[in-house]
C-alpha positions as CSV (number, residue, x, y, z in Angstrom):
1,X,18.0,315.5,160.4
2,X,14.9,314.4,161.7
3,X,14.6,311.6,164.4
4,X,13.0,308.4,165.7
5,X,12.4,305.4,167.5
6,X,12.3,301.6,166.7
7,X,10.2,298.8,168.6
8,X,10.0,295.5,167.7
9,X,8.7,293.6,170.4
10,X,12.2,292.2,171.8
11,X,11.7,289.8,174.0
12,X,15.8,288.2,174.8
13,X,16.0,285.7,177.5
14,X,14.0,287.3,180.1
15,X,11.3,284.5,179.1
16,X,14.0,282.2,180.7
17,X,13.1,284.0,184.5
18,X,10.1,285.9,184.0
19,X,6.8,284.2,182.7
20,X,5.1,287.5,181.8
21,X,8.4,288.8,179.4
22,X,6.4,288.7,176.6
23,X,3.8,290.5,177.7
24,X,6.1,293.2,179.3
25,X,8.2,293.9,176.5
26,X,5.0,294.5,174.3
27,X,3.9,297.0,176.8
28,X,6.6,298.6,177.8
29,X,7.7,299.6,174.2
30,X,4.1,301.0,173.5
31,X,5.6,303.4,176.7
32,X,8.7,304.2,175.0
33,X,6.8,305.3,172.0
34,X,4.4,307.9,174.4
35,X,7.6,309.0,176.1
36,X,9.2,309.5,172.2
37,X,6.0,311.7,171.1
38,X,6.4,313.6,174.1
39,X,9.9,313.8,173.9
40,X,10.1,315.9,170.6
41,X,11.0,312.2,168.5
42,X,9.2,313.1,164.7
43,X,8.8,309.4,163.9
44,X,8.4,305.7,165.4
45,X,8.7,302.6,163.8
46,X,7.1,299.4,164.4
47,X,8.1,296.0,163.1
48,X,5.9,293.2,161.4
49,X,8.0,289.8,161.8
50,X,6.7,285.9,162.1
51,X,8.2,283.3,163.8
52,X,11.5,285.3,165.5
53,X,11.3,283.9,168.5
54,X,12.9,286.3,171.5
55,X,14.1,288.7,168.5
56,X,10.7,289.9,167.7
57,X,7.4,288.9,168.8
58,X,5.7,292.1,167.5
59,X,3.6,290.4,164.1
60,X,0.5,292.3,164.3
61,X,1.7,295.3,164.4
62,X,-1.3,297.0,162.6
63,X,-3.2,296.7,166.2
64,X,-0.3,298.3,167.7
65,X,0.0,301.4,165.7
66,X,-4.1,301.9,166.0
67,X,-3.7,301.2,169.7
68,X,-0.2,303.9,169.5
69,X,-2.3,306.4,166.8
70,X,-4.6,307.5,170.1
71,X,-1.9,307.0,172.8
72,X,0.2,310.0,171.3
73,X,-0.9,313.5,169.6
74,X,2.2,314.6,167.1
75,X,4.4,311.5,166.5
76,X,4.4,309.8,163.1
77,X,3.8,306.5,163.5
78,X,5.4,303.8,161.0
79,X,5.1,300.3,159.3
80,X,8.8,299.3,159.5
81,X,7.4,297.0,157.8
82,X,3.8,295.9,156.6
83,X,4.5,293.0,154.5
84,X,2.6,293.1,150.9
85,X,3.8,289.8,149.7
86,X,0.5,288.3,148.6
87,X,1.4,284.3,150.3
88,X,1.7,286.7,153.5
89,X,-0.4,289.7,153.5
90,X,-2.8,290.4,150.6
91,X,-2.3,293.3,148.7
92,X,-5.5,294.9,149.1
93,X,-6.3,294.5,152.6
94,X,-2.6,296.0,153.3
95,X,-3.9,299.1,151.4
96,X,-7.1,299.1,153.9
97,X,-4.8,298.7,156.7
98,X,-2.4,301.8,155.9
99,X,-6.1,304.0,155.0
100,X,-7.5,303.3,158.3
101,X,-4.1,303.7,160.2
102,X,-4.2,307.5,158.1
103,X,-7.3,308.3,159.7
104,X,-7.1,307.2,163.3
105,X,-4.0,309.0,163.5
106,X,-4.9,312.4,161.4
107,X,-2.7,312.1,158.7
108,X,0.5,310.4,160.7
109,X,1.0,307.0,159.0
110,X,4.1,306.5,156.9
111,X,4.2,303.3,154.7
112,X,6.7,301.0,155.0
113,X,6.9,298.1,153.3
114,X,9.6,295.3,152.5
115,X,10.1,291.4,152.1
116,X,10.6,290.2,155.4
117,X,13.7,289.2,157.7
118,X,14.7,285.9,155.9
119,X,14.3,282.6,155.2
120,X,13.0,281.2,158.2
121,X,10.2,283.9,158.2
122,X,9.2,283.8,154.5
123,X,9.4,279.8,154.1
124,X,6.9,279.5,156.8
125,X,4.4,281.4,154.1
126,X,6.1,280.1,151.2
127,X,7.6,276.7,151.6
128,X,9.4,275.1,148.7
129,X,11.3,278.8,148.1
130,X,14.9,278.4,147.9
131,X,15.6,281.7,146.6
132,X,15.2,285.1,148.1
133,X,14.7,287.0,145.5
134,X,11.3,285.2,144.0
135,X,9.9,287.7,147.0
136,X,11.6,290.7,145.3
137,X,9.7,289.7,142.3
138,X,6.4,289.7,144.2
139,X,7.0,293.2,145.4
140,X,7.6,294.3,142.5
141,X,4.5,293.3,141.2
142,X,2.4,294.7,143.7
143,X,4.0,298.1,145.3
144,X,2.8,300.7,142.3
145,X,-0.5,299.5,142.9
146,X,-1.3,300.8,146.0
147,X,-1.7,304.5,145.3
148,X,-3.6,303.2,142.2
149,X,-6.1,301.5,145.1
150,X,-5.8,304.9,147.4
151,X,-6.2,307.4,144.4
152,X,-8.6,306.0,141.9
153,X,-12.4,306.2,143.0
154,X,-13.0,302.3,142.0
155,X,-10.3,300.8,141.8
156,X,-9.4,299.3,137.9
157,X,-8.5,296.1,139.1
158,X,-5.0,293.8,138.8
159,X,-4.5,290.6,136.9
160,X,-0.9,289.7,137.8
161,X,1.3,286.4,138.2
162,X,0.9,285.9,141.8
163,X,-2.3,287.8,142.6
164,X,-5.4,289.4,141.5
165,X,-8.2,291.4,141.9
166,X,-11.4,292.6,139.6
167,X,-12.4,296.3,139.6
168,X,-13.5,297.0,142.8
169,X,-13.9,300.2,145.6
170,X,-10.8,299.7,148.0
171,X,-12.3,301.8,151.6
172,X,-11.3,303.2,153.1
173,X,-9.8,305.8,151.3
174,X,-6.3,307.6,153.3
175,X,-7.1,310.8,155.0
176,X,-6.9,313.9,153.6
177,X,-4.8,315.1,150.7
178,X,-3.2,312.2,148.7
179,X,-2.1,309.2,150.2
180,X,0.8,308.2,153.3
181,X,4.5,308.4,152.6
182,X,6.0,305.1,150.9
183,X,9.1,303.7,152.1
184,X,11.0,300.3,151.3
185,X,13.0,298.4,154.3
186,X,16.4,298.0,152.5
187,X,18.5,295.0,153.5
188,X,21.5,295.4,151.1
189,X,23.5,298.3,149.7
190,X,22.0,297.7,146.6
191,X,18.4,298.2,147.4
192,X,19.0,302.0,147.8
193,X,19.6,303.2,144.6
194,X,16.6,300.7,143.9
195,X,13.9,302.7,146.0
196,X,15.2,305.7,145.3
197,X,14.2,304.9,141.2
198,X,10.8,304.4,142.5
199,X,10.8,307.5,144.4
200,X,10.7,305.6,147.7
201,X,12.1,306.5,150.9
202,X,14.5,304.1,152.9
203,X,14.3,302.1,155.9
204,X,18.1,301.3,156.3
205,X,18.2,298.7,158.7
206,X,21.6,297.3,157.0
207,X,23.8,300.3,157.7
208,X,26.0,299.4,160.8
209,X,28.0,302.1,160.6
210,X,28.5,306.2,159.6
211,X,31.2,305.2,156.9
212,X,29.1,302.8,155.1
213,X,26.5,305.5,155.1
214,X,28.5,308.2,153.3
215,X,28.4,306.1,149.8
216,X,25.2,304.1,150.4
217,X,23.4,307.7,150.8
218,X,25.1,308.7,147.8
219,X,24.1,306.3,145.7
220,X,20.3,306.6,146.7
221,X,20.5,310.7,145.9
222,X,22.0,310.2,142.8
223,X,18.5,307.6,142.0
224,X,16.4,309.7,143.5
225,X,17.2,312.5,141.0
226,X,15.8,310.7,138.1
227,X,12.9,308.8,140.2
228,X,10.0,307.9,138.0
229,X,7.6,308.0,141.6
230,X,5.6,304.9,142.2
231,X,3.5,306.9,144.2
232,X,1.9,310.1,143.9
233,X,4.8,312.0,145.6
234,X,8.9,311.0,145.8
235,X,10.1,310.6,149.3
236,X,13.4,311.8,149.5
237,X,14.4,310.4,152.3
238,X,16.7,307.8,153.8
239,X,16.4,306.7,157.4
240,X,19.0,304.7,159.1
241,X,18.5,302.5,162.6
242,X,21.5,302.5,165.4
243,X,21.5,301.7,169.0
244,X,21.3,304.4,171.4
245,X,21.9,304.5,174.8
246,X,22.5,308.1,176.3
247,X,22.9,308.9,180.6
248,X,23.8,311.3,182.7
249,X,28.0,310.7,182.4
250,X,30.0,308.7,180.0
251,X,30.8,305.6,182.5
252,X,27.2,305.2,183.3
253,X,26.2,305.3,179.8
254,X,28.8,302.3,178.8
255,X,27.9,300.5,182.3
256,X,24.4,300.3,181.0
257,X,26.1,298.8,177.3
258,X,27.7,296.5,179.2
259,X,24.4,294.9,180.9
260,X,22.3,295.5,177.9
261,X,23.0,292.0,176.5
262,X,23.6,293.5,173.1
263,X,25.8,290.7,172.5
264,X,22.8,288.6,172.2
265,X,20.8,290.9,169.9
266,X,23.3,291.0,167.4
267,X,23.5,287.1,167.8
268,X,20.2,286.6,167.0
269,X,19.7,289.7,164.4
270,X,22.3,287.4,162.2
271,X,20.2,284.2,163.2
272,X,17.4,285.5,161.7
273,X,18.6,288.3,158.3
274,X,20.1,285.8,156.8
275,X,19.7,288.0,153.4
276,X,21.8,290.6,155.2
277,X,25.1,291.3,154.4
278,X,27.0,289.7,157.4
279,X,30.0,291.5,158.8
280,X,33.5,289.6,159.1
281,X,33.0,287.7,162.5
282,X,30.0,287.5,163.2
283,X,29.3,283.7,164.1
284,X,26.7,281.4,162.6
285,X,23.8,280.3,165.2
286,X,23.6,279.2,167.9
287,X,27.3,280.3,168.2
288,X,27.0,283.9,169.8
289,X,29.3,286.7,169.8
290,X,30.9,287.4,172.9
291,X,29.9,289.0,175.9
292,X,30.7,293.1,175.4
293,X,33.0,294.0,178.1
294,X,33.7,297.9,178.5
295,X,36.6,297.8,176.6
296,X,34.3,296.1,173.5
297,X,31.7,299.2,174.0
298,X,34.4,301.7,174.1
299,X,35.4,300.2,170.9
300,X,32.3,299.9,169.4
301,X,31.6,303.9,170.2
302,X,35.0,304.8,168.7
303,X,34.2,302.5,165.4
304,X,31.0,304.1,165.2
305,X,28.9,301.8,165.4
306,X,26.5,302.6,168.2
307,X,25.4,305.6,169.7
308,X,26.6,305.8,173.5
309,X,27.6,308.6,175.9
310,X,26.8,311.3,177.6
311,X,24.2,314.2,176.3
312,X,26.9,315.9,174.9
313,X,28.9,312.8,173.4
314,X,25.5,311.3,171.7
315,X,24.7,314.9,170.1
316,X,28.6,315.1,168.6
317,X,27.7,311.2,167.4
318,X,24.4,312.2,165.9
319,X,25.6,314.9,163.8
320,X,28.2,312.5,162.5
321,X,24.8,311.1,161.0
322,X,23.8,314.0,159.8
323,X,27.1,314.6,158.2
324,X,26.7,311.7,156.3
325,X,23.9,312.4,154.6
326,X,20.9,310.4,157.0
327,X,17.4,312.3,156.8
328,X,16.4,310.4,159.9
329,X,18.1,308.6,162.5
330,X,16.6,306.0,164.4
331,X,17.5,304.7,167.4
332,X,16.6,300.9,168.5
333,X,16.1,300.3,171.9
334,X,16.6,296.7,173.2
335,X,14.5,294.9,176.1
336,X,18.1,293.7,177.6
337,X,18.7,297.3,179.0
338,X,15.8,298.6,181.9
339,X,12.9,300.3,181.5
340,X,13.7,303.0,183.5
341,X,17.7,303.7,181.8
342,X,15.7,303.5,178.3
343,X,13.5,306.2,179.2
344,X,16.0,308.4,180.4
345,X,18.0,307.8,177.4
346,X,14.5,308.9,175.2
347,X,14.1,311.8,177.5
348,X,17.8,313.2,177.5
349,X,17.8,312.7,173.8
350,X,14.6,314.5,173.7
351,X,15.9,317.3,176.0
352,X,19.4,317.8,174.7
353,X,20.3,316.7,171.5
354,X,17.1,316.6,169.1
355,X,16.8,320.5,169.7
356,X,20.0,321.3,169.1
357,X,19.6,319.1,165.6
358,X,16.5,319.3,164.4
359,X,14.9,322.6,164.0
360,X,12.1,322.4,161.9
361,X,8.7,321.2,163.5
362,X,7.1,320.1,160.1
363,X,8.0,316.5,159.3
364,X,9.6,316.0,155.9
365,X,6.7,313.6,155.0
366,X,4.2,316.0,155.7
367,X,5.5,318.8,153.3
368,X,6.5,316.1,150.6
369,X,2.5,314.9,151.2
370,X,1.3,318.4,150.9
371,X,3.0,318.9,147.8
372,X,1.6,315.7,146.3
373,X,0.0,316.6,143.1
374,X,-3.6,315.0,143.6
């Protein structure tokens, strides 16, 4: 099992005391990143949302990733997501985007693409949508064409129902030897065996915890099996996304749960993935969930449904992962715990339990990219 890191530009209510949150949160998770490449972390994520306020201000995260692709050396560096919905991003210049993030970066972009967080993010590009899945129909409709743009010299051209394109030279093309690794951001169990059809890895940012992941991996292998690749390579390859916080000992790792206001991530993740399955008792907004106290985190450990502990405890919790079938694990790092304790949790992660796990240095991608037929 591979790992890596998540940044979405988290801002909380730090903005309430501190007129420069913002800003500080952006930067200080451009560190986190650095200290994850350095760290022995194979992958890092970065989000594209609109309109989250305090959950995630990180929108143009193209410029972040170019900025990232000449801040670190062997990191792969992700789109979790870049949006290809043509009323939010058009197609083509999405395809330009994910060639020129291949080159600064030498060949360390991965694609990821999906249909944003909800409803308040997509009705501010497409008002008048009451149903969800009209975006599924857009991304449909446009996610087999980007290798076509990468791969074909000039480009054939695409006359479709919701956008269009004459024959025309899409440049840059990606670096090197075919084109990036394609992923799809799934927000339901469904979606799984859905990407892996297309030959698509996944971004599972629904999975909470490692017992929904046993069956939800299973039913992407089985699809993957028979995948009739979109691209010009299947990803095989499902990545999952879980809170990590790892210190020295077991009371200071919970301690730093306790402060962490992940009470009020949660709150607002549910605010705003309205598509996403929602767990029994979670509260509708602005109702929060409560406070976690230690007994909530020791609870939440023992459920499974965060990563927290010691060196030793967070390595037995990551192979329970692995067991379950994750390629990559992920770990989300929110603004509401320090700087300096989420640092220490990248670099004790980095020093004690991504050795002892992941022993290969090539990334997955990489030999699925150098196998790619073109």
């Amino acid at each position: 099992m591979e790992f890596g890191i998540f940044v979405q530009g988290y801002v909380g209510k730090r903005a309430e005391t501190d007129p420069e949150a913002e800003h500080k949160a952006l930067m200080e998770e451009t560190e986190y990143v650095i200290q994850a490449d350095k760290s022995g972390f194979k992958y890092a994520w970065a989000s594209e949302h609109h309109f989250l306020e305090e959950y995630s201000h990180l929108s143009a995260n193209d410029v972040y990733l170019g900025y990232l692709a000449h801040a670190t050396d062997r990191i792969h560096l992700g789109s979790g997501i870049f949006n290809p919905l043509a009323p939010v991003n058009h197609p083509v210049k999405v395809a330009e985007k994910v060639a020129m993030l291949d080159h600064l970066s030498a060949g360390r972009f991965e694609f990821g693409s999906g249909r944003g967080a909800g409803t308040h993010e997509i009705l501010g590009f497409m008002p008048g949508i009451t149903d969800m899945n009209h975006t599924r129909e857009i991304w449909e409709e446009t996610i087999a064409e980007f290798p076509k743009m990468w791969l074909q010299d000039e480009y054939v051209g695409f006359q479709g129902k919701h956008w269009s394109l004459p024959p025309r030279k899409v440049l840059p093309k990606p670096y090197g030897k075919s084109h990036p690794a394609m992923w799809y951001a799934a927000g339901s169990p469904s979606s799984y065996a859905m990407a892996g059809k297309m030959g698509l890895g996944v971004l599972g940012f629904s999975v909470q915890k490692v017992s929904d992941m046993e069956w939800v991996v299973e039913s992407y292998k089985n699809a993957v099996k028979e995948a009739k690749a979109v691209g010009d390579f299947v990803n095989d390859n499902v990545m999952v996304t879980s809170t990590a916080i790892c210190a020295e000992t077991h009371e200071k790792a919970v301690e730093i749960a306790v402060g962490g206001g992940l009470n009020y991530l949660q709150s607002l993740l549910f605010r705003y993935h309205d598509t996403f399955p929602r767990p029994e008792g979670i509260p509708e907004w602005p109702e929060l969930l409560p406070e976690y106290s230690a007994e909530i985190i020791e609870l939440l450990i023992q459920e499974e449904l965060m990563i927290c502990g010691d060196p030793s405890e967070v390595l037995a919790q990551c192979k329970r992962w692995e067991q379950a079938g994750a390629d990559q694990l992920s770990f989300g790092l929110p603004i509401g715990i320090s700087y300096e304790d989420t640092m220490n949790s990248i670099k004790l992660i980095g020093e004690h339990v991504i050795p002892e796990i992941d022993t290969d240095p090539i990334h997955r991608t990489t030999r699925f990219r150098q196998g790619a037929s073109s």
